[in-house]
Wavefront OBJ file of the C-alpha trace (Angstrom):
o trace
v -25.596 33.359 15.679
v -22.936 30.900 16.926
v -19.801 30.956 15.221
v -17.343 28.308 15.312
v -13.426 28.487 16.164
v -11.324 27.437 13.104
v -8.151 26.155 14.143
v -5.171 25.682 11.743
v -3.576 22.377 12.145
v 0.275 21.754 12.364
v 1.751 19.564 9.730
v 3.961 17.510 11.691
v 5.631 14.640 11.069
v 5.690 14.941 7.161
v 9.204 13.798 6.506
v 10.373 13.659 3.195
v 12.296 9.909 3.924
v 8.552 9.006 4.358
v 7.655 9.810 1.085
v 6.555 13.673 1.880
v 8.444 15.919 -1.113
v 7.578 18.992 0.478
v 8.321 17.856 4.115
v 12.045 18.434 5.779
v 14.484 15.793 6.413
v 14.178 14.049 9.482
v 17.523 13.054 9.729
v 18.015 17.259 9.741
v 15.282 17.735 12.186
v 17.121 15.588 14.764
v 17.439 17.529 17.887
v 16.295 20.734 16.647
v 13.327 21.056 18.837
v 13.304 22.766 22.330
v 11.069 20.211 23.306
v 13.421 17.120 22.669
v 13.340 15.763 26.018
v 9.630 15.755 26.472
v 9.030 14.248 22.634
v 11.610 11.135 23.916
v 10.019 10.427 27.348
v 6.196 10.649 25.240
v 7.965 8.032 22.501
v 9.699 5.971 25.324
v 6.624 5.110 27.440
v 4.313 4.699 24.334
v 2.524 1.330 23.438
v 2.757 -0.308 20.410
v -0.012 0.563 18.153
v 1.082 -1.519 14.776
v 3.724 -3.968 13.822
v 5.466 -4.696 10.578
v 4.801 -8.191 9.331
v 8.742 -8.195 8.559
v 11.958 -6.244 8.259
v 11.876 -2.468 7.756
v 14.352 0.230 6.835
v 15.624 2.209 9.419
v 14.878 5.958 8.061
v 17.619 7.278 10.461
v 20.394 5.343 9.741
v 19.773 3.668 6.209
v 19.395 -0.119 7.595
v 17.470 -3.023 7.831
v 15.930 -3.482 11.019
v 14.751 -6.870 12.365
v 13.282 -7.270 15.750
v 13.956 -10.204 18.083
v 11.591 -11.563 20.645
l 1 2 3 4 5 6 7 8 9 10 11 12 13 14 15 16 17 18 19 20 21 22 23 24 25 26 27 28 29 30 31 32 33 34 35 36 37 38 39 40 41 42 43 44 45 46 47 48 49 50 51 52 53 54 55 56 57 58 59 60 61 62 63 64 65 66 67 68 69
């Protein structure tokens, strides 16, 4: 008999500013990671998967964010 691997998945990205109670703060998780430089470069040379149909709030800094083309 053929048993399969189970493998627990991370929770990541469950930030309470996103509506997540039982997440942490992103605004505290800011830098905390060893891997910092590697998550920027994967978020820098991403591609756009959705778009908001208008302004958003800026989780990080508490703004209104409007993007010009």
């Amino acid at each position: 008999m053929v048993r399969a691997k189970v493998t627990q998945l991370k929770r990541i990205g469950f930030f309470r500013e996103f509506g997540h109670d039982h997440g942490p703060s992103i605004r505290l998780s800011l830098g905390s990671s060893c891997h910092s430089p590697e998550v920027a470069r994967y978020l820098r040379t991403g591609h756009l998967f959705i778009a908001s149909p208008g302004p958003v709030r800026d989780v990080l800094f508490d703004e209104c964010v409007h993007e010009r083309r």
